[in-house]
N, C-alpha and C positions, 0 to 999 in steps of 0.2 A: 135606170140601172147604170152603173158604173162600168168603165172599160173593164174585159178579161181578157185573157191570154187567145180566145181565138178571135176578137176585132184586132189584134196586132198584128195575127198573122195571116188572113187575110188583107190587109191592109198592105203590106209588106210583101205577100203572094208568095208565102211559106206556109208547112204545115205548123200546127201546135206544138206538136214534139219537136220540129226546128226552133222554135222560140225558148222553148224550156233548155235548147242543150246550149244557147244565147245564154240566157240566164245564169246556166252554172260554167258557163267559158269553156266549151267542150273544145278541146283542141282540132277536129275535125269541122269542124265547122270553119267556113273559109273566112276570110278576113271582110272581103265584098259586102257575104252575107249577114254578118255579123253588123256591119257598121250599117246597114239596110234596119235591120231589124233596131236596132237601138237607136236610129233614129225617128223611126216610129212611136216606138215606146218614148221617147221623147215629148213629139208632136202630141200623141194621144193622153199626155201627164198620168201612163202606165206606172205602175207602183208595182212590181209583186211582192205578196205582203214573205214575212220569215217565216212562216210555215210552209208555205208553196218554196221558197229557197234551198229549204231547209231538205225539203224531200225530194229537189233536185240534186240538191249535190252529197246529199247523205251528210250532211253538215251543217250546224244550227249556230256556226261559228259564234257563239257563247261558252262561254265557261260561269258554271255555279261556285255557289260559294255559301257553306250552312255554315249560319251564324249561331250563336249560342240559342238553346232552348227558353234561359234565362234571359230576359229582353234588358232586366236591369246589369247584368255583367255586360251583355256588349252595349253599353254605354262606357263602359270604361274604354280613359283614349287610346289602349292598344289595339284596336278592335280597328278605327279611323285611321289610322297610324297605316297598319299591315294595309288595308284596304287602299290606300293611296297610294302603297308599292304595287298592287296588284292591278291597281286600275292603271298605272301610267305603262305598265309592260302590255296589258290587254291590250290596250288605243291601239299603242305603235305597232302591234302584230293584227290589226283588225277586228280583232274581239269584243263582243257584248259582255254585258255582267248581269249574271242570273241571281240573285241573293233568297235563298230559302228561309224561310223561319217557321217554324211549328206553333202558331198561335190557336191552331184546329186541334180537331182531336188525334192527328196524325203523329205519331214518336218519328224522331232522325229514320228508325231502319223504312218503315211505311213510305215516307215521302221519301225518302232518298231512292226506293224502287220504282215509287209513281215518279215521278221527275226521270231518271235514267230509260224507263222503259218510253217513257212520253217524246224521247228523242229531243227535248227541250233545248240539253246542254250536251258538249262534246266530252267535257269533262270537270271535276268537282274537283275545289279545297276546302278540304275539313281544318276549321281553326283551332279547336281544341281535341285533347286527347286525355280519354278515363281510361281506367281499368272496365273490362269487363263489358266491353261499349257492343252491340251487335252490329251496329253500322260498320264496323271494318270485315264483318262477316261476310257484310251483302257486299262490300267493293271485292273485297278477293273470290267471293263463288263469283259475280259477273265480271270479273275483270275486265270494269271497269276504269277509264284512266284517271288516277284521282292521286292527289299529292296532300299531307298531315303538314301542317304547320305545327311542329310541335315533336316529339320523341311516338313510337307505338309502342302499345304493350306487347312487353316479349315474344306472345302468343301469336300476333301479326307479324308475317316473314314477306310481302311479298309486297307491301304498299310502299310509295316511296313517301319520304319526308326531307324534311328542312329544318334545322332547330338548332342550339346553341349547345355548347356544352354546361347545363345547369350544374351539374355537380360541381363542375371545377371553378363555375363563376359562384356559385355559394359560400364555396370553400374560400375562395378570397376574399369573398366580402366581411365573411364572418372571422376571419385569419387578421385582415386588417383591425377589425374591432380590438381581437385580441392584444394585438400588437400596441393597439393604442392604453392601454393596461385594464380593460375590460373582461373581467371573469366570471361575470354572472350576465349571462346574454339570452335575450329572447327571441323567440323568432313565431312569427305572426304570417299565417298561409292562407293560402286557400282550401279548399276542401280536399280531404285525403283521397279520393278519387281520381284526381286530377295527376296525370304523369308529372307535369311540372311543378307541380307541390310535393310529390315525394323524389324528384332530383334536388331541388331546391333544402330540401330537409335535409340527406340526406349529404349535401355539401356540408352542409354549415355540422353536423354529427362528426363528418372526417376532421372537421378542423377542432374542436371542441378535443377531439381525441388525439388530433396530433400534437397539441399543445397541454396533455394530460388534465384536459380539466373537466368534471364530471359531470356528466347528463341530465339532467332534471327534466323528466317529464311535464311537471306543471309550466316549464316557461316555452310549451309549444301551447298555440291556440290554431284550431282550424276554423274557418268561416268562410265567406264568400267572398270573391274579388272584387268589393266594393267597400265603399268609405267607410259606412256602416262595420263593415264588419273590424276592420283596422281601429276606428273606436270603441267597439266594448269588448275587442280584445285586449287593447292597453289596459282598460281600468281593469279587467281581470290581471292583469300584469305586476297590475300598481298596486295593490290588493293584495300581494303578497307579502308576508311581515319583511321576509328576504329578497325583496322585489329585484327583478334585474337593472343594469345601468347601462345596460346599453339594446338597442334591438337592432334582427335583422327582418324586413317585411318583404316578403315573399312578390313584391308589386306596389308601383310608387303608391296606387289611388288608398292603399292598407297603409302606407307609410304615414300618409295625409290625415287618416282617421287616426292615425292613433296619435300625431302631432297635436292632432286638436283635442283629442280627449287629454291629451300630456297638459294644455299648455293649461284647460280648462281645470285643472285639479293644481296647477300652481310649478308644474315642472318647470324647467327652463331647459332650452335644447341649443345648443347641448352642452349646457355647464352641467346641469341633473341627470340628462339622457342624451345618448348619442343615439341616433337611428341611420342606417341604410334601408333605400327601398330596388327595387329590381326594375326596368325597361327604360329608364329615362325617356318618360314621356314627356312633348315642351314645358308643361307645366312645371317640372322638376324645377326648373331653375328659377321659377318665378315663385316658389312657395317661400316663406319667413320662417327658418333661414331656409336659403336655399339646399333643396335636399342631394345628399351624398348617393350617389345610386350605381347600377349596373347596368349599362348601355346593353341592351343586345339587338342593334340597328333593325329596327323593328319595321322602316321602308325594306329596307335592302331582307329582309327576310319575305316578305311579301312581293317584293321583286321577282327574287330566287324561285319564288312557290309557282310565278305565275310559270315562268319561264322553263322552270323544269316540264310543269304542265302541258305546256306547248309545244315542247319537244314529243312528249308521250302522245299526243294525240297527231302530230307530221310525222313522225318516225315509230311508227309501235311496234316494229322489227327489231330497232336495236335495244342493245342490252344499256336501263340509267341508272344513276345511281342516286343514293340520299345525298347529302352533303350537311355540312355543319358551317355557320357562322359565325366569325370570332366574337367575341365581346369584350366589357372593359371596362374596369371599376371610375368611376368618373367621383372626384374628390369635390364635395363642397362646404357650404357648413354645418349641417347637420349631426354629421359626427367628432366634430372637434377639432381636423386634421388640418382644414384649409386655410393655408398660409397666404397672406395677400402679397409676399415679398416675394417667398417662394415658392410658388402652388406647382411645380412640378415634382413628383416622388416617380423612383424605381417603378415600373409596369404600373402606375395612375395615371390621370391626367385630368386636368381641371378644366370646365369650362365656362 
């Protein structure tokens, strides 16, 4: 059998419950007795595992993180991206990373209760945000400490979030199209569920109507946030007798699909098509042409998530807030604009 907590503290010539309040740094414990007992647990190559931790200090210093339900959407690289924000603020604050995913017969609200009540994790980031989700049900009745990456529906008053301003970064995107002398514009999303698929619509509409030019239902396509769906949305596009000439895609990895359904039907991009896509993920700049996009610093948003996180779970006294991350149209070739002389324009920026 393996060392347990009472060959330590015998060894040591403390009780059990002396060693546990070791374990969780009980400030009353004297400094002597302290470096007594950890040198024990040294000698004896003493482990306590994170559950035995966990239920000393009422803290399982991990934080969760539910991933999409869809295993193919979080392949896309915003998913890696956020995550690499989230992991390098965890490290530096001490934190584990919990990562849920519903491959079982469990939905987001079921596991998100099992996981919470199991004392697993201190607190949860939700990656994405629908309409109508019951998971924000169960964070607001347990008030639990949990941060949205992402906007909530209006309906959610009390969660906190982290997110961009989508409408206004749509509106530009779809505003520079215009400006570029493009009047018939598409726009390729993700599924209408999705909070950021109807901010993102919902831009590119304000700009459409500030620039008087009329709405055409057929040049939205809704699909999934993957490559796939960004291809046989174009050729649906394309397939119009009055097809558009230029697109905006709601997310680079839709931009990508529909480049390849473009080039694959004979388009040329962007002398025939001009496209922006949304999150300048690396690959943006490595695609042919390099794609036009909207940066919405996608570490520094999962940075932000963790952090606010971790303030909710050390401080749950005081009063936090959401907060909003700037973004920023990033000019390439894709949409026709990128000057190799002079790639800097008014509020763009090239890279």
């Amino acid at each position: 059998m393996g060392v347990n907590i009472k060959d330590v503290a015998f060894r040591a010539g403390v009780s059990p419950s002396t060693v546990s309040r070791v374990i969780a740094d009980h400030p009353r414990i004297s400094a002597e007795t302290k470096e007594r007992v950890l040198t024990v647990m040294k000698e004896l190559d003493y482990h306590p595992n994170a559950i035995a931790r966990s239920l000393v200090k009422k803290s399982s210093e991990t934080l969760g993180i539910l991933i999409p339900n869809n295993i193919e959407e979080f392949f896309n690289p915003f998913f890696p991206e956020v995550l690499r924000g989230i992991t390098q603020v965890a490290q530096s604050e001490g934190y584990d990373l919990f990562l849920s995913t519903s491959l079982n017969h469990l939905n987001d609200r079921e596991r998100t209760e099992n996981i919470i009540r199991s004392k697993r994790i201190d607190g949860l980031i939700i990656l994405t945000s629908k309409e109508n989700d019951p998971l924000f049900e169960v964070l607001e009745r347990l008030k639990f400490p949990s941060v949205l990456i992402g906007r909530p529906p209006v309906t959610v008053s009390s969660l906190l979030w982290i997110n961009n301003d989508n409408v206004s970064a749509s509106f530009e995107a779809t505003q520079h199209l215009i400006e570029l002398g493009h009047h018939r514009i598409g726009f390729i999303g993700g599924n209408h569920d999705f909070i950021v698929t109807q901010d993102r619509l919902k831009g590119y509409q304000q700009a459409l109507e500030a620039a008087k030019l009329p709405f055409d239902p057929r040049l939205i396509i809704a699909s999934e946030f993957i490559e796939e769906g960004g291809y046989t949305g174009m050729l649906r596009l394309l397939a119009l007798s009055d097809r558009p000439s230029a697109i905006v895609a709601s997310d680079d990895v839709l931009a990508f699909g529909a480049m390849r359904a473009a080039g694959e039907m004979g388009y040329r991009i962007p002398e025939d098509l001009a496209i922006i896509g949304f999150n300048d993920i690396p690959l943006a700049k490595l695609s042919n042409p390099p794609l036009t996009t909207v940066s919405v610093n996608i570490i520094e948003l999962g940075q932000k998530a963790a952090e606010m996180l971790i303030r909710q779970i050390q401080y749950p006294e005081k009063l936090h807030q959401s907060a909003i991350i700037s973004h920023e149209l990033v000019i390439r070739r894709s949409c026709g604009a990128w000057n190799p002389v002079f790639p800097y324009q008014p509020t763009v920026r090239d890279r």
